[in-house]
C-alpha positions in Angstrom: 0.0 0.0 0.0 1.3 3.5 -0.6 0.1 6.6 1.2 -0.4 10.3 -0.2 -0.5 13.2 1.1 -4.0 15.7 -0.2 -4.7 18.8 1.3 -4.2 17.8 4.4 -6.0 14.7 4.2 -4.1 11.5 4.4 -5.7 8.9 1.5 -4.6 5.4 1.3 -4.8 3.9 -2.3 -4.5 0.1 -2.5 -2.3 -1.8 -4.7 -3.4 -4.7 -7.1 -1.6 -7.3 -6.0 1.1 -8.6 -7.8 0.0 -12.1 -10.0 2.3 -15.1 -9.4 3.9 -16.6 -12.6 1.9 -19.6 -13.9 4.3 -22.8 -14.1 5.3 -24.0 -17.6 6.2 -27.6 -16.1 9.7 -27.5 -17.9 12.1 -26.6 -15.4 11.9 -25.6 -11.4 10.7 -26.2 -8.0 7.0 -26.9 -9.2 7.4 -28.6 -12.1 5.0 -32.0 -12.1 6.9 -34.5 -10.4 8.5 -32.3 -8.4 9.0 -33.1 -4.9 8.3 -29.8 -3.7 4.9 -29.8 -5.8 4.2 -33.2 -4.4 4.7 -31.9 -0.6 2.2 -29.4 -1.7 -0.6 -31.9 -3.0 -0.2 -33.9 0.2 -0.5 -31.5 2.3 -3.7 -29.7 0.2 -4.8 -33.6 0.9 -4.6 -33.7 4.3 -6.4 -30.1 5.2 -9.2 -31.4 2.8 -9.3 -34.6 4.7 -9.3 -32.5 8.0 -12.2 -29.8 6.4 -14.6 -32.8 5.7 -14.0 -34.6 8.7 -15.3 -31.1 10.4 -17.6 -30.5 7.9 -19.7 -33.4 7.9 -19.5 -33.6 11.8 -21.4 -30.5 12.0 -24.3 -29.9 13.6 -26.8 -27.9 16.0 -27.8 -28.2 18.7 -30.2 -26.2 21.3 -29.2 -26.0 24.7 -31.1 -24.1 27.2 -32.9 -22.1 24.2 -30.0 -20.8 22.4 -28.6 -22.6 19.1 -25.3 -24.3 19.9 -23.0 -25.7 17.0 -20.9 -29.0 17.3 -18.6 -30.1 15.8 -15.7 -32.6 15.8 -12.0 -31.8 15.3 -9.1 -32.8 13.1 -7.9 -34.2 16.7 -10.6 -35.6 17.2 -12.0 -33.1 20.1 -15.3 -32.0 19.9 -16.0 -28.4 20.2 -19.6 -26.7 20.9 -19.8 -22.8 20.7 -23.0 -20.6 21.4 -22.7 -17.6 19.9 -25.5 -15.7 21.2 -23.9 -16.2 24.7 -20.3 -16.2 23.5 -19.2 -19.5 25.0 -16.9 -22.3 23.7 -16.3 -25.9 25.0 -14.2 -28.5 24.1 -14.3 -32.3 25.2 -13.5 -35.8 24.5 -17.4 -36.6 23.1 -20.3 -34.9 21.9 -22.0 -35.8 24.5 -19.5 -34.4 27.0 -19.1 -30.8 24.9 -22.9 -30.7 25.2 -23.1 -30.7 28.8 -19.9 -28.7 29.1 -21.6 -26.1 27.1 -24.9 -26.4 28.9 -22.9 -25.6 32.3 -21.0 -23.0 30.8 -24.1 -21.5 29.1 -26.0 -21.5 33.0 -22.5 -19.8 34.7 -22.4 -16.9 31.5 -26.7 -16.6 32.0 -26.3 -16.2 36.0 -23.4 -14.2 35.9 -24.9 -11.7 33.4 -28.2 -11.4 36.0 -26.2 -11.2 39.2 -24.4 -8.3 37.6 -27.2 -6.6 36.5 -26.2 -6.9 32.4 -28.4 -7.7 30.2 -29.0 -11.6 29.7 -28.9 -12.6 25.9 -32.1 -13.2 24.6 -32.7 -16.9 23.8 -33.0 -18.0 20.1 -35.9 -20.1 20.8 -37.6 -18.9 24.2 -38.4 -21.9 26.2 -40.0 -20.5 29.2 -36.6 -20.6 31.4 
Protein backbone atom coordinates (compact mmCIF):
# COMPACT_ATOMS: atom_id res chain seq x y z
CA UNK A 1 0.00 0.00 0.00
CA UNK A 2 1.30 3.51 -0.62
CA UNK A 3 0.06 6.62 1.25
CA UNK A 4 -0.45 10.28 -0.22
CA UNK A 5 -0.49 13.15 1.13
CA UNK A 6 -3.99 15.73 -0.23
CA UNK A 7 -4.69 18.75 1.26
CA UNK A 8 -4.17 17.85 4.35
CA UNK A 9 -6.02 14.72 4.15
CA UNK A 10 -4.07 11.46 4.36
CA UNK A 11 -5.68 8.94 1.48
CA UNK A 12 -4.58 5.37 1.26
CA UNK A 13 -4.77 3.93 -2.30
CA UNK A 14 -4.47 0.11 -2.55
CA UNK A 15 -2.31 -1.83 -4.65
CA UNK A 16 -3.44 -4.73 -7.09
CA UNK A 17 -1.60 -7.30 -6.01
CA UNK A 18 1.10 -8.58 -7.84
CA UNK A 19 -0.01 -12.08 -10.01
CA UNK A 20 2.31 -15.09 -9.36
CA UNK A 21 3.85 -16.60 -12.59
CA UNK A 22 1.92 -19.61 -13.92
CA UNK A 23 4.28 -22.80 -14.09
CA UNK A 24 5.35 -24.05 -17.62
CA UNK A 25 6.19 -27.61 -16.12
CA UNK A 26 9.68 -27.50 -17.89
CA UNK A 27 12.06 -26.63 -15.40
CA UNK A 28 11.86 -25.64 -11.35
CA UNK A 29 10.74 -26.16 -8.04
CA UNK A 30 7.01 -26.85 -9.24
CA UNK A 31 7.43 -28.55 -12.08
CA UNK A 32 5.01 -32.02 -12.06
CA UNK A 33 6.85 -34.47 -10.36
CA UNK A 34 8.54 -32.29 -8.39
CA UNK A 35 9.01 -33.14 -4.87
CA UNK A 36 8.30 -29.75 -3.72
CA UNK A 37 4.92 -29.81 -5.80
CA UNK A 38 4.23 -33.18 -4.39
CA UNK A 39 4.71 -31.93 -0.64
CA UNK A 40 2.20 -29.39 -1.71
CA UNK A 41 -0.63 -31.89 -3.01
CA UNK A 42 -0.18 -33.92 0.18
CA UNK A 43 -0.49 -31.55 2.30
CA UNK A 44 -3.67 -29.70 0.23
CA UNK A 45 -4.77 -33.59 0.89
CA UNK A 46 -4.63 -33.68 4.26
CA UNK A 47 -6.43 -30.11 5.21
CA UNK A 48 -9.25 -31.42 2.83
CA UNK A 49 -9.29 -34.56 4.66
CA UNK A 50 -9.34 -32.46 8.03
CA UNK A 51 -12.20 -29.82 6.39
CA UNK A 52 -14.56 -32.77 5.67
CA UNK A 53 -14.01 -34.59 8.73
CA UNK A 54 -15.31 -31.07 10.37
CA UNK A 55 -17.60 -30.48 7.93
CA UNK A 56 -19.71 -33.44 7.90
CA UNK A 57 -19.51 -33.65 11.76
CA UNK A 58 -21.37 -30.54 12.01
CA UNK A 59 -24.32 -29.88 13.62
CA UNK A 60 -26.76 -27.89 15.97
CA UNK A 61 -27.81 -28.16 18.74
CA UNK A 62 -30.19 -26.17 21.27
CA UNK A 63 -29.25 -25.95 24.66
CA UNK A 64 -31.12 -24.07 27.17
CA UNK A 65 -32.90 -22.09 24.18
CA UNK A 66 -30.01 -20.78 22.44
CA UNK A 67 -28.63 -22.63 19.15
CA UNK A 68 -25.31 -24.25 19.89
CA UNK A 69 -23.02 -25.66 17.03
CA UNK A 70 -20.88 -29.00 17.32
CA UNK A 71 -18.56 -30.06 15.81
CA UNK A 72 -15.69 -32.61 15.79
CA UNK A 73 -12.04 -31.75 15.34
CA UNK A 74 -9.11 -32.83 13.10
CA UNK A 75 -7.86 -34.17 16.66
CA UNK A 76 -10.58 -35.61 17.17
CA UNK A 77 -12.04 -33.09 20.12
CA UNK A 78 -15.32 -32.01 19.92
CA UNK A 79 -15.98 -28.39 20.16
CA UNK A 80 -19.64 -26.70 20.86
CA UNK A 81 -19.81 -22.75 20.70
CA UNK A 82 -22.96 -20.55 21.42
CA UNK A 83 -22.72 -17.57 19.89
CA UNK A 84 -25.54 -15.68 21.24
CA UNK A 85 -23.87 -16.23 24.75
CA UNK A 86 -20.30 -16.23 23.52
CA UNK A 87 -19.15 -19.48 25.01
CA UNK A 88 -16.92 -22.26 23.74
CA UNK A 89 -16.28 -25.94 25.02
CA UNK A 90 -14.18 -28.53 24.11
CA UNK A 91 -14.32 -32.25 25.15
CA UNK A 92 -13.47 -35.76 24.52
CA UNK A 93 -17.42 -36.60 23.10
CA UNK A 94 -20.28 -34.86 21.87
CA UNK A 95 -22.05 -35.76 24.52
CA UNK A 96 -19.49 -34.37 27.03
CA UNK A 97 -19.13 -30.77 24.93
CA UNK A 98 -22.88 -30.74 25.17
CA UNK A 99 -23.10 -30.72 28.77
CA UNK A 100 -19.86 -28.70 29.15
CA UNK A 101 -21.62 -26.12 27.07
CA UNK A 102 -24.92 -26.40 28.95
CA UNK A 103 -22.92 -25.59 32.34
CA UNK A 104 -21.04 -23.01 30.82
CA UNK A 105 -24.13 -21.45 29.11
CA UNK A 106 -26.00 -21.52 32.99
CA UNK A 107 -22.55 -19.83 34.66
CA UNK A 108 -22.38 -16.89 31.52
CA UNK A 109 -26.68 -16.61 32.02
CA UNK A 110 -26.31 -16.20 35.99
CA UNK A 111 -23.38 -14.23 35.86
CA UNK A 112 -24.89 -11.72 33.43
CA UNK A 113 -28.16 -11.38 35.99
CA UNK A 114 -26.16 -11.25 39.23
CA UNK A 115 -24.40 -8.33 37.63
CA UNK A 116 -27.18 -6.59 36.51
CA UNK A 117 -26.15 -6.92 32.42
CA UNK A 118 -28.40 -7.70 30.16
CA UNK A 119 -29.04 -11.55 29.66
CA UNK A 120 -28.94 -12.59 25.86
CA UNK A 121 -32.13 -13.20 24.56
CA UNK A 122 -32.75 -16.90 23.84
CA UNK A 123 -32.95 -17.99 20.06
CA UNK A 124 -35.92 -20.13 20.82
CA UNK A 125 -37.64 -18.91 24.21
CA UNK A 126 -38.35 -21.85 26.24
CA UNK A 127 -40.01 -20.55 29.17
CA UNK A 128 -36.56 -20.65 31.38
Amino acid sequence: MSARRTDDAATVEAQAPSRRPRVSGKSGASAPGSPVLEERVKDLEEQLEEFETAFFSLGVALVHGYFVKVWEDPSGEWIAHCPTVRCVAQEDTREAVLQAIADDIEDVVQALDDLGRTVPREDVPCGR
